[in-house]
ROLUMLUM-198004 format. One record per residue (C-alpha): residue in three letters; x, y, z. Coordinates in steps of 0.001 Angstrom, whole numbers, padded with zeros to 6 digits, always signed. Example, Ala and Ser with C-alpha at 12.3 -4.5 7.8 and 13.67 -1.06 7.14 Angstrom:
# residues 2
ALA+012300-004500+007800 SER+013670-001060+007140 
END
This chain:
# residues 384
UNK+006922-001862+005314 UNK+010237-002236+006955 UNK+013362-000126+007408 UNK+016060-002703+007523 UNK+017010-005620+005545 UNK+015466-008427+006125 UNK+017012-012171+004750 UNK+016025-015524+004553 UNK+018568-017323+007029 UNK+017564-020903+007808 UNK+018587-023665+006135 UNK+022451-022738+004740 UNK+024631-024623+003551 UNK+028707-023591+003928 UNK+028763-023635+000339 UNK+025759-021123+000224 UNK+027457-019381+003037 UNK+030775-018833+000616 UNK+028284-017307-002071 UNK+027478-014619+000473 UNK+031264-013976+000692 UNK+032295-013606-002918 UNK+034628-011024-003344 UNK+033056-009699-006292 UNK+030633-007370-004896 UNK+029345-006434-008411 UNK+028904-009837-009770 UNK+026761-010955-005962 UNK+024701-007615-006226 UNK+023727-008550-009250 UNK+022814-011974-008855 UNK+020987-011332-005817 UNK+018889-008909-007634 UNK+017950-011128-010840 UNK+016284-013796-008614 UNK+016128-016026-011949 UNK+016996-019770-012914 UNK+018672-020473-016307 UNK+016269-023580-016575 UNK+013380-022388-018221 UNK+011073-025567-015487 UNK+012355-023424-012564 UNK+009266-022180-010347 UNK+011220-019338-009051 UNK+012130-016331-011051 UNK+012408-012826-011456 UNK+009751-011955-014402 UNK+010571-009223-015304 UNK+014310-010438-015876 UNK+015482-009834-019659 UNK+018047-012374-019542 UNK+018689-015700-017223 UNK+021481-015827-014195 UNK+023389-018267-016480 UNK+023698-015322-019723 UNK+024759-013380-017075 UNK+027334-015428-015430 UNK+028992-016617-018914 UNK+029125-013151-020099 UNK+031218-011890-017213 UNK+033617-015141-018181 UNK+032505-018127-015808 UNK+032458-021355-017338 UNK+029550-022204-019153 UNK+028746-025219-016773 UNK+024878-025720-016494 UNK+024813-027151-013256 UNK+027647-024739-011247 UNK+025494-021681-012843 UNK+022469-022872-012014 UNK+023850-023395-008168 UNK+024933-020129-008069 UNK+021918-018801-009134 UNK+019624-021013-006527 UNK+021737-019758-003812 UNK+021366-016064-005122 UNK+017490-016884-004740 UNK+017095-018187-001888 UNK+019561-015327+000275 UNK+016904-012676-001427 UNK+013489-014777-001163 UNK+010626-013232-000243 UNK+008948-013503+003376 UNK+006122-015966+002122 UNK+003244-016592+004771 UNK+004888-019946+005329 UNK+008616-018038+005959 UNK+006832-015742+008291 UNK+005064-018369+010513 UNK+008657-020158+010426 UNK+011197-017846+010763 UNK+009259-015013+013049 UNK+012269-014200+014834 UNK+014075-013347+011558 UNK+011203-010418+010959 UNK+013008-007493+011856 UNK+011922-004783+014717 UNK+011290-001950+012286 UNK+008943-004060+010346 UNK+005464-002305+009938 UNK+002032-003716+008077 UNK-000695-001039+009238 UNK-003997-002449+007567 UNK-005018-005281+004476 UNK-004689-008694+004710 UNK-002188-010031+007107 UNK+001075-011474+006208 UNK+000048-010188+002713 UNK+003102-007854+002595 UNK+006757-009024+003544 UNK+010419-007444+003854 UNK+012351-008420+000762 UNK+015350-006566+001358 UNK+016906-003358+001872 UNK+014306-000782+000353 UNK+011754-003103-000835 UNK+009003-005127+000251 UNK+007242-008008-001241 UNK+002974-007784-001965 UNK+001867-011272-002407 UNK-000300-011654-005540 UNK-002489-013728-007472 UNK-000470-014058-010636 UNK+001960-012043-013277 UNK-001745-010378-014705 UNK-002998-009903-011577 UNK-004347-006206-012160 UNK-002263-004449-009314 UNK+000854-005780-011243 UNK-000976-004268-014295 UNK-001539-001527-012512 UNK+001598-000455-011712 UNK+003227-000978-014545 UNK+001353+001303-016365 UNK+001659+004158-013322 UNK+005655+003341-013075 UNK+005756+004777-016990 UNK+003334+007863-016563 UNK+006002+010509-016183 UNK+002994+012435-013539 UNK+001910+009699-011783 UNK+005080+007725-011006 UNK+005870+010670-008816 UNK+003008+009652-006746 UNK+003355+006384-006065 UNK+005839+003847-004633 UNK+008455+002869-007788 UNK+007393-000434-009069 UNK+010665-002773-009145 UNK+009005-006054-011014 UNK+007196-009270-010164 UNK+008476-012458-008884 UNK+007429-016096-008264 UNK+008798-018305-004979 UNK+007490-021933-004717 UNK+004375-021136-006956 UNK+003514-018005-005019 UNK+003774-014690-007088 UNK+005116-011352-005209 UNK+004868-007802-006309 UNK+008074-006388-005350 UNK+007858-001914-004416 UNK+009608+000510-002777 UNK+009804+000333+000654 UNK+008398+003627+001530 UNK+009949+003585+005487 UNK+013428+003429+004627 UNK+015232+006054+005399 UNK+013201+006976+008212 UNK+014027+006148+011812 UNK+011295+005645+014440 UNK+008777+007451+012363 UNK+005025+008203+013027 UNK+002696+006304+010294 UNK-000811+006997+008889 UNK-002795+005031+006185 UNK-006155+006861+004951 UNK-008231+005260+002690 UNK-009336+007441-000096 UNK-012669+007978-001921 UNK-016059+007791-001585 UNK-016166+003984-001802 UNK-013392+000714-001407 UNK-015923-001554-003693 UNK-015458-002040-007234 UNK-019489-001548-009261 UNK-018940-005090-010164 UNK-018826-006077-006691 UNK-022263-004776-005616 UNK-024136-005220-009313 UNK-025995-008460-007379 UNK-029361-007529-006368 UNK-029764-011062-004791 UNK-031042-010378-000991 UNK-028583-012252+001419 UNK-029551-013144+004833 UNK-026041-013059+006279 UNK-025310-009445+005262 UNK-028495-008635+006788 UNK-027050-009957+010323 UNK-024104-008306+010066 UNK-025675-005078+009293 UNK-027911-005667+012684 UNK-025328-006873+014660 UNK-023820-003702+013616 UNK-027109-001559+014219 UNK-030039-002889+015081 UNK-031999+000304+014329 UNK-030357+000514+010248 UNK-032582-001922+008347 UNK-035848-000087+006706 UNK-039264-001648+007722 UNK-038742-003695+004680 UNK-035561-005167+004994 UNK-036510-006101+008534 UNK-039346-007769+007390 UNK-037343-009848+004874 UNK-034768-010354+007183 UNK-032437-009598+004034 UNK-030240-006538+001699 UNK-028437-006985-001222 UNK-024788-006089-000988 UNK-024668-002840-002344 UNK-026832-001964+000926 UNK-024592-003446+003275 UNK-021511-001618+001754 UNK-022824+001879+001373 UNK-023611+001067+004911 UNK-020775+000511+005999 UNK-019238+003252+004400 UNK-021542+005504+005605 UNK-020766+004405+008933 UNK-017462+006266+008955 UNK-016439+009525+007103 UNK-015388+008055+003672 UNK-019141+009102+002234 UNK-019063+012510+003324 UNK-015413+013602+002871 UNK-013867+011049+000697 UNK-011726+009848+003060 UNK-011461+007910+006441 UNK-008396+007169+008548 UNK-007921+004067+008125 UNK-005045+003061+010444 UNK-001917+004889+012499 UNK+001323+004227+014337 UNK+002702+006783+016443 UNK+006339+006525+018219 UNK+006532+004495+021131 UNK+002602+003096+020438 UNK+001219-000106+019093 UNK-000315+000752+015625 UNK-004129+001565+016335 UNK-006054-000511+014034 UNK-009990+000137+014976 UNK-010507+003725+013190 UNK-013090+003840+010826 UNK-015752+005329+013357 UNK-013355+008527+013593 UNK-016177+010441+011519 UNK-016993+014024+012311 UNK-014149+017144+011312 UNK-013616+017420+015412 UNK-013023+013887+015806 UNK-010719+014229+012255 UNK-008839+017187+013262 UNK-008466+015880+016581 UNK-006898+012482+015590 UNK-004250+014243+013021 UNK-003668+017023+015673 UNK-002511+013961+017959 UNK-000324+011909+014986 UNK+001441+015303+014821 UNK+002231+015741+018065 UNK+001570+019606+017601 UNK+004522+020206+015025 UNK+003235+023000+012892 UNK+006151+022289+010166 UNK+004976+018705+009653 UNK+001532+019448+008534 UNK+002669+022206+006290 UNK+004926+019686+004481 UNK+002497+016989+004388 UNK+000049+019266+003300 UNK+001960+020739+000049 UNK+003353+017098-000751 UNK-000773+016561-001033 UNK-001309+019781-003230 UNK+001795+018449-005369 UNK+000110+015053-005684 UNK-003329+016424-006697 UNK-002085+018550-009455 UNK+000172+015278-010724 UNK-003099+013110-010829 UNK-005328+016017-012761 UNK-002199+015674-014900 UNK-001715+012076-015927 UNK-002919+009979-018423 UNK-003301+006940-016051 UNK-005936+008799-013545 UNK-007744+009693-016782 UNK-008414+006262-017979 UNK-008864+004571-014580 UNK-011278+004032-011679 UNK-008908+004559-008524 UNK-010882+002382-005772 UNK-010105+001068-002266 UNK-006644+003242-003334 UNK-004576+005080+000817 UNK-002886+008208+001224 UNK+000109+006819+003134 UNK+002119+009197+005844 UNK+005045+008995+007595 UNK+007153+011361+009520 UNK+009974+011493+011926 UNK+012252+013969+013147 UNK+013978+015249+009537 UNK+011599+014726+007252 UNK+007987+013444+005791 UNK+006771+011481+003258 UNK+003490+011101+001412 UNK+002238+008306-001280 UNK-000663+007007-003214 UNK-000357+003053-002954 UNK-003135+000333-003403 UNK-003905-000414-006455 UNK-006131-003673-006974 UNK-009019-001754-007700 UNK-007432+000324-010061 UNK-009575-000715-013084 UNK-009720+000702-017038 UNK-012875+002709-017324 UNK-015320+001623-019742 UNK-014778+002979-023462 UNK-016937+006283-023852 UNK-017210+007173-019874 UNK-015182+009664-018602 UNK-014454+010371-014808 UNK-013246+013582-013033 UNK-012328+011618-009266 UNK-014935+014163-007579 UNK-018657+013655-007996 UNK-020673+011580-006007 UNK-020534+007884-007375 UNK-023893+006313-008880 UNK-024148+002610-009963 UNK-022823+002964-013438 UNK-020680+006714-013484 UNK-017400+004990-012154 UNK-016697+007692-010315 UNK-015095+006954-006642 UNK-014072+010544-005058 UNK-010572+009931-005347 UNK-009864+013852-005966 UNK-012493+014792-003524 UNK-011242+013263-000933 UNK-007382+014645-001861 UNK-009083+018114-001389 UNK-011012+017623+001596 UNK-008302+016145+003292 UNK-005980+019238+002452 UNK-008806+021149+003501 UNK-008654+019017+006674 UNK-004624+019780+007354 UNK-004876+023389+006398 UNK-007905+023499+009703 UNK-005315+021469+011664 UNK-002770+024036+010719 UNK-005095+026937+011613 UNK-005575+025410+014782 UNK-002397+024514+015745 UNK-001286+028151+015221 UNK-003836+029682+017109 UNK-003117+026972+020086 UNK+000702+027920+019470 UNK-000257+031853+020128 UNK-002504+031464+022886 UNK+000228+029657+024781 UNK+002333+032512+023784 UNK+000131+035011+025277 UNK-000906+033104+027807 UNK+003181+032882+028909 UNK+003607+036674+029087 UNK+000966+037650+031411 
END
């Protein structure tokens, strides 16, 4: 995520320069947003444009000339193009200090500009995009997640463009906690083909975790290895692990998921709050408000929410609190019905998604407790 706007610079021409300095304000806005070519070969685009830059242009009485429009428009692309991995190896320098990617894959997520960021993709049906389409018009479950502002395509690469959800905040404090009782999809782990190499990672992990029979045939399948590893931090028990933080004036700690027991929980959120009372009471009825939305909406009724974070930041006016992740968010199978909190069994489709919302309100409330009683002991403690 970033909190500052972030722009492709290299490479200008003074005639692309001038675009930047049109004096119509409305007329550049505009064609910086719609990121779209009027010729229909163009690899770049904005897809979910209704019209092309050259409609546009003509309608707001330029001349229809084909190749003038379709200049203007390349410029307005290429001042708003994504940060592609190539444009962040190249242009590093360009990446601006406020820029923040806790956890998935690196240099998957990349400024676009002023309150938006860029997810790269696989393709226009790739089922995040479907995804979040389909939670941007659920009037309970858009609340809940970061708005959805359309898909684009840069050089044959397709980014998801969202709301960045750190503007607006200065300096904040950052958490990412992956919800449910599992991040694998059932189609992931239906394989009951014993792999060797799963095995070794398991041992290399823990020697001692293999049954008598899996160390004899020095194999598991990969359901084994991922309940394994789940079980390994506190996503099985509570429905939720934290997954990654950033506090102010720290490098983002990465290497969480063995925070497992409520002490070592409680201890770790006590920390990210830094002991303000107010902050965990506002995170924690953003959470209650979030729960009820999802019992609520039509989306979370049809779906299997997996691999989904709670995402958390704070600074010093205000907090915020999202659902994002959604590439696991998959259409249940017709006939099966899911509530978010039982346990999952191969088949059920259930992931813990509202179990995990709970527990970890049930989690801030003890933090809150705490931090009271800590707060009044001081207190006492001052007067004698």
């Amino acid at each position: 995520m970033t909190s500052s706007i972030f722009l492709t610079m290299a490479g200008w021409t003074s005639d692309k320069f001038r675009l930047s300095c049109l004096e119509n304000q409305g007329l550049k806005r505009t064609l910086l947003k719609m990121l779209i070519l009027d010729n229909g070969n163009s690899k770049n685009g904005n897809i979910e444009a209704d019209r092309t830059a050259t409609e546009y242009l003509v309608e707001q009485g330029a001349p229809n000339n084909k190749s003038l429009l379709s200049f203007f428009a390349i410029n307005a692309l290429e001042l708003s193009a994504p940060a592609s991995p190539v444009l962040l190896e190249h242009n590093a320098p360009a990446i601006p200090s406020g820029w923040l990617q806790l956890s998935g894959h690196p240099k998957s997520i990349a400024p676009a500009a002023n309150g938006s960021v860029r997810k790269r993709i696989s393709g226009p049906s790739d089922a995040e995009v479907v995804a979040y389409r389909q939670l941007s018009v659920d009037s309970n479950a858009c609340k809940v997640v970061p708005k959805f502002l359309g898909v684009h395509r840069l050089d044959g690469e397709y980014f998801i463009e969202l709301q960045d959800l750190l503007h607006g905040f200065h300096d904040p404090h950052v958490m990412d906690i992956k919800i449910g009782f599992r991040t694998f999809s059932e189609n992931e782990v239906s394989n009951t083909t014993l792999r060797e190499d799963l095995y070794k990672k398991m041992i290399a992990i823990d020697p001692a975790a293999p049954t008598a029979e899996e160390h004899q045939q020095k194999a598991i399948t990969k359901l084994r290895y991922m309940l394994f590893r789940e079980n390994m931090s506190s996503s099985h028990e509570k429905g939720f692990r934290i997954e990654a933080l950033k506090m102010r004036g720290s490098s983002p700690v990465t290497d969480m998921k063995t925070v497992k027991t409520s002490q070592e929980i409680q201890g770790t959120i006590s920390n990210f709050v830094n002991g303000r009372k107010s902050v965990v009471k506002d995170m924690t009825k953003r959470l209650k408000q979030m729960r009820t939305l999802i019992e609520k909406s039509e989306f979370f009724q049809r779906h299997q929410v997996v691999g989904s974070s709670i995402f958390i930041v704070y600074d010093d006016h205000k907090v915020g609190v999202w659902l994002i992740d959604f590439a696991k968010a998959l259409p249940l199978p017709e006939g099966v019905k899911v509530d978010h909190r039982k346990r999952w069994t191969l088949g059920n489709c259930e992931e813990g998604l509202l179990f995990g919302v709970d527990e970890l309100i049930r989690t801030l409330e003890d933090v809150h407790r705490g931090l009271q009683q800590s707060s009044h002991d001081s207190k006492k403690y001052g007067r004698r």
